[in-house]
C-alpha positions as CSV (number, residue, x, y, z in Angstrom):
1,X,63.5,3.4,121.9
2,X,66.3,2.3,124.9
3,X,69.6,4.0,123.7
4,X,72.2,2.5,124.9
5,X,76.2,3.5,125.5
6,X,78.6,0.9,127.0
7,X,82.5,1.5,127.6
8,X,85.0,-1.4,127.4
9,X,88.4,-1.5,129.7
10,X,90.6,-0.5,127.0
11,X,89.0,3.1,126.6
12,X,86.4,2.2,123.7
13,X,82.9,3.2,123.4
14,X,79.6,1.8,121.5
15,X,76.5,3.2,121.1
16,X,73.4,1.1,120.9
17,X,69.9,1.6,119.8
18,X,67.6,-1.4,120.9
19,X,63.8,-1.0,119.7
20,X,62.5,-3.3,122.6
21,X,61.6,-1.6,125.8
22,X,63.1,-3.1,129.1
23,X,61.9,-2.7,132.4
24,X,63.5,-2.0,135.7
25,X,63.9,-5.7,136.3
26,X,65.3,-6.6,133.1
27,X,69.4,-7.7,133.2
28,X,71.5,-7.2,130.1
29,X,74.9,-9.7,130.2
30,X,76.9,-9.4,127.3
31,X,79.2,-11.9,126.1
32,X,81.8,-10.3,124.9
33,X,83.4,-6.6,126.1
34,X,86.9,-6.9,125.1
35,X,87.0,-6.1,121.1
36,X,89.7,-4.3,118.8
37,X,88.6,-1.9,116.5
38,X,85.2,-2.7,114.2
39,X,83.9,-6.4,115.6
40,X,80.4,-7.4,115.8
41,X,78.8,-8.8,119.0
42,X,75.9,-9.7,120.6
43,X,73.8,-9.1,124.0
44,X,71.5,-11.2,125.7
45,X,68.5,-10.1,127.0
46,X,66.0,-11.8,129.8
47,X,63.1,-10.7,131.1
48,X,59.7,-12.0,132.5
49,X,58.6,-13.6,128.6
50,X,62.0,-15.7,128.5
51,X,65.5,-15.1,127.4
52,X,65.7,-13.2,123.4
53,X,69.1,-12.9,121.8
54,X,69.6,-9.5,120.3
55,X,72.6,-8.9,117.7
56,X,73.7,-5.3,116.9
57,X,75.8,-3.4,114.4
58,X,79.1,-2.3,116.6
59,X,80.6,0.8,115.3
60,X,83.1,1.8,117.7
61,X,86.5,3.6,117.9
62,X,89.2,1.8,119.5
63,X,92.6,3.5,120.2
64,X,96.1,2.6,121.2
65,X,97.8,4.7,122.7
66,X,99.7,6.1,120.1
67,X,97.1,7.1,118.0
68,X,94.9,7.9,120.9
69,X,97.4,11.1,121.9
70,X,97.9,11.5,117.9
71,X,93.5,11.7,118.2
72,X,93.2,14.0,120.9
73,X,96.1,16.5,119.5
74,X,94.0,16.2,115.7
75,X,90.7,17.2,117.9
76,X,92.7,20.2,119.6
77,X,94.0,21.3,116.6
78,X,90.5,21.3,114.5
79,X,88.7,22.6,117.7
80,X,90.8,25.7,117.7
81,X,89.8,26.8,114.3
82,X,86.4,25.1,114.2
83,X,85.2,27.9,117.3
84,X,87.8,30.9,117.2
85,X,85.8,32.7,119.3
86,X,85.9,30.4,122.0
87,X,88.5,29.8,124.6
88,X,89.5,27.8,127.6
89,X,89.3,29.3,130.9
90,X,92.1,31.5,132.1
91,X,93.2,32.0,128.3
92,X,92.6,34.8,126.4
93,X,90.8,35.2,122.9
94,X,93.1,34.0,120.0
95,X,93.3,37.7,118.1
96,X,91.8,37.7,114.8
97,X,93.4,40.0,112.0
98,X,91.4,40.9,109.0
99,X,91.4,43.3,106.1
100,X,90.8,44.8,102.7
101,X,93.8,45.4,99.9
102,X,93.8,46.7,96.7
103,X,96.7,46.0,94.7
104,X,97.5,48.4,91.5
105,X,100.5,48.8,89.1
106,X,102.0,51.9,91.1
107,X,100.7,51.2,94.8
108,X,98.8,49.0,97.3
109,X,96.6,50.1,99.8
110,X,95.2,47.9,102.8
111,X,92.6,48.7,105.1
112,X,92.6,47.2,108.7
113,X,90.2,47.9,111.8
114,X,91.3,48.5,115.3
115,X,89.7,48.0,118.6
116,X,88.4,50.7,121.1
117,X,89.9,50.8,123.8
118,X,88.2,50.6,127.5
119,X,89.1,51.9,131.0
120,X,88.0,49.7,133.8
121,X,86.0,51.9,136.7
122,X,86.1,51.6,140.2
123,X,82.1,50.0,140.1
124,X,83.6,47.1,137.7
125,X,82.2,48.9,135.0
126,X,84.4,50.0,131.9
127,X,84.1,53.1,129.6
128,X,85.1,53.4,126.2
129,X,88.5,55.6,126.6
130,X,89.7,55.7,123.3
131,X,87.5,54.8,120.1
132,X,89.0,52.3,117.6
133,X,90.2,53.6,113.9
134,X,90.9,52.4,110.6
135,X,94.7,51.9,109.4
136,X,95.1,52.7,105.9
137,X,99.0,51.5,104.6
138,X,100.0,52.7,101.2
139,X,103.1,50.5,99.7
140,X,104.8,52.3,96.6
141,X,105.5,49.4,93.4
142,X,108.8,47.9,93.5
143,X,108.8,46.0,90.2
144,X,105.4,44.1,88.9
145,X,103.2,43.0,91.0
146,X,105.6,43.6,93.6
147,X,105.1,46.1,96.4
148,X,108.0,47.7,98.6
149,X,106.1,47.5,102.1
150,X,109.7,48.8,103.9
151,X,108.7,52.6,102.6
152,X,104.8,51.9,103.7
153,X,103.2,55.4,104.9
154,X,100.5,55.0,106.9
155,X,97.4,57.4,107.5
156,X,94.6,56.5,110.6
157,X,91.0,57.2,109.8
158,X,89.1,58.7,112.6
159,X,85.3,57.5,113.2
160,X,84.4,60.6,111.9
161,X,86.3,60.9,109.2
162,X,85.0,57.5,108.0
163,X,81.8,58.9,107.9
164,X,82.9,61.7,105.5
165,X,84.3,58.8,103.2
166,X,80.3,56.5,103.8
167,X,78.7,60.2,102.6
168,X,80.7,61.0,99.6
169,X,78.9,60.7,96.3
170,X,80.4,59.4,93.2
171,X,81.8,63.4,92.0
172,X,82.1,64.5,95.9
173,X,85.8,64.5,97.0
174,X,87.2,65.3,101.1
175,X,90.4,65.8,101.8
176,X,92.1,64.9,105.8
177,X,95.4,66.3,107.7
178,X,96.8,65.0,110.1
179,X,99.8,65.8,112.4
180,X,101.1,63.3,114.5
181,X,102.9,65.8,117.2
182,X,100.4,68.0,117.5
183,X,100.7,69.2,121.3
184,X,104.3,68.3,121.3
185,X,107.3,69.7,121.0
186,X,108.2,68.3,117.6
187,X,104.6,69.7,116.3
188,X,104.1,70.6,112.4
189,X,107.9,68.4,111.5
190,X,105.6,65.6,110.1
191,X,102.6,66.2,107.9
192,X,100.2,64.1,106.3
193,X,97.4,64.7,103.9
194,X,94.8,62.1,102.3
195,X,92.9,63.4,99.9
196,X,89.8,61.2,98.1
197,X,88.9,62.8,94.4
198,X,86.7,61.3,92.1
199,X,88.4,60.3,88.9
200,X,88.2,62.0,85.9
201,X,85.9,59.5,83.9
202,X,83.8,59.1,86.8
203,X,85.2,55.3,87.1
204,X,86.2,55.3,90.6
205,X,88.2,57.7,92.9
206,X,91.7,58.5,93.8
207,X,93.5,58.2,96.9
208,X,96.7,60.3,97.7
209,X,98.6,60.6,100.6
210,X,101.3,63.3,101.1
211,X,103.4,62.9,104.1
212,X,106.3,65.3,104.3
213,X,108.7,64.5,106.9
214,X,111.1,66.9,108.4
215,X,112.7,64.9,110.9
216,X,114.0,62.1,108.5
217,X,114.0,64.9,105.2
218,X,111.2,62.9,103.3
219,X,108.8,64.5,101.1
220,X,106.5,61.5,99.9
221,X,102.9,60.9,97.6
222,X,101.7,57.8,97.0
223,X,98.5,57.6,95.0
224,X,96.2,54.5,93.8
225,X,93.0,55.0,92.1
226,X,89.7,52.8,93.6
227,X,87.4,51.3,91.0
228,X,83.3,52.2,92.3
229,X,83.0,48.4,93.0
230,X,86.2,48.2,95.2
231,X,84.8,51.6,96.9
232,X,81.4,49.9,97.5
233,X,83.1,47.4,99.2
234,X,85.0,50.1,101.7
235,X,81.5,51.5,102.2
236,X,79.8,48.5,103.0
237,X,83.0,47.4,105.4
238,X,83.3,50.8,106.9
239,X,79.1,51.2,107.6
240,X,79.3,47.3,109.1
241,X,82.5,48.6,111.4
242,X,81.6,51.7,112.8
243,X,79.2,51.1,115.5
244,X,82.3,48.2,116.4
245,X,84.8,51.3,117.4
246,X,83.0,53.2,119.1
247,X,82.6,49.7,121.5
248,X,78.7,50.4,121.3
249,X,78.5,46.6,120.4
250,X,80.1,45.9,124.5
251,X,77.1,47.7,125.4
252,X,74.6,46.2,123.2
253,X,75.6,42.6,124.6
254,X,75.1,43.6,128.1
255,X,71.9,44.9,127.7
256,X,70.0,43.0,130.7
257,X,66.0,43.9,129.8
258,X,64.6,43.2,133.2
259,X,67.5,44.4,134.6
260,X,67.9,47.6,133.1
261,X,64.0,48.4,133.7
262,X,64.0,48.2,137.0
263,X,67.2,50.4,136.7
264,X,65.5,53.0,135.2
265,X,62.6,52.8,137.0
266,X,64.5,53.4,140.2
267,X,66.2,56.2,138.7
268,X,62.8,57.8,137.8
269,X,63.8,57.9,134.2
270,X,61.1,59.4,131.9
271,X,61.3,58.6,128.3
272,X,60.3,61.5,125.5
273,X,57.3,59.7,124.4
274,X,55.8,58.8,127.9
275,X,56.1,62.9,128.5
């Protein structure tokens, strides 16, 4: 099977399967090249047996210019969405924002992830220098199904502390304060407490935050209970995340196997179950 791919002066291509095998001497002269859009044509083949005409289906792509530039902006456009992850050299990753909200008749609360952050070392390396979080934003009701998002309190959830929500059982409760100033000279003017209870027919749990506010007078709670199956799916969210902020998956994708054991075999490293 020859397969075959010819361009034509205005820009078009074709590609061709031809089922007969040609050999180095063989000429192909085709009798037509210039064609618009969809138009069939034919090649003519000679070799040492004689001269065989061979017709083809043409399916081909032919542009003017117009809807060439209107082509190539339709590819860029798909391409960006089709691979987000990807980028073109000297740009940086598009930033991708995702979530979890639960919407209730007195409150919403959303849950978003965010990044470690890394400190770049003198060998080139980089170290983990602060470990990412989860941003919980309570919004008090404004009306139905409407949320007032201008009076949003917002509460940070430390790796740790997300593993005290992963281990809490359906009648265990925890309870989280937080001071934003602490160190500072404004320390213990803002205060914020979550605390996660189970609910009283065992349906779910509550979450209330308390943030009393000193330096704008505010004394605040917004509560919102969370149904066991919109829990599970914080569990299963925050499990998945976690390794994610504390940047271990950097790590895991430089992992270099021959690389790192002839590191550690320099290093004379000794592993517990070699002792």
């Amino acid at each position: 099977m020859v397969n075959l791919t010819l361009s034509t002066p205005a820009g078009g291509s074709l590609s061709i399967q031809n089922p007969i095998k040609f050999s180095s001497c063989n000429s192909l002269a085709p009798t037509a090249l210039l064609f618009n859009k969809r138009k069939a044509f034919f090649l003519t083949a000679q070799n040492a047996n004689g001269t065989k005409n061979l017709s083809f289906e043409v399916k081909s792509q032919y542009f003017v210019p117009q809807e060439q530039q209107h082509h190539q902006k339709q590819q860029q456009k798909f391409s960006s969405f089709d691979s987000p992850s990807q980028s073109q050299p000297g740009q940086l990753p598009p930033r991708i924002y995702v979530g979890y909200s639960v919407y209730k008749g007195k409150a919403a609360l959303t849950v978003e992830p965010r990044p470690p952050e890394f400190l770049p070392l003198d060998s080139g390396a980089f170290k983990v220098s602060k470990e990412g979080y989860l941003l919980l934003q309570f919004a008090p009701s404004s009306g139905v199904r409407q949320y007032d998002w201008s009076r949003k309190q917002v509460f940070s959830l430390s790796v740790t502390e997300i593993g005290n929500l992963i281990s809490l059982g359906a009648k265990d409760s925890c309870e989280f304060f937080h001071d934003p100033f602490k160190g500072k000279s404004d320390e213990g003017r803002v205060r914020k407490v979550l605390k996660v209870e189970p609910l009283p027919d065992g349906s779910g749990h509550f979450f209330n935050l308390s943030v009393q506010n000193k330096l704008i007078n505010l004394d605040e709670s917004i509560y919102i209970p969370i149904t066991k199956a919109e829990f599970a799916v914080f569990i299963s969210a925050f499990n998945y995340i976690l390794p994610y902020l504390l940047g271990w998956h950097t790590f895991a994708n430089s992992i270099k196997p021959d690389a790192e054991s002839r590191a550690n075999a320099k290093s004379g490293v000794e592993y517990e179950w070699n002792r």
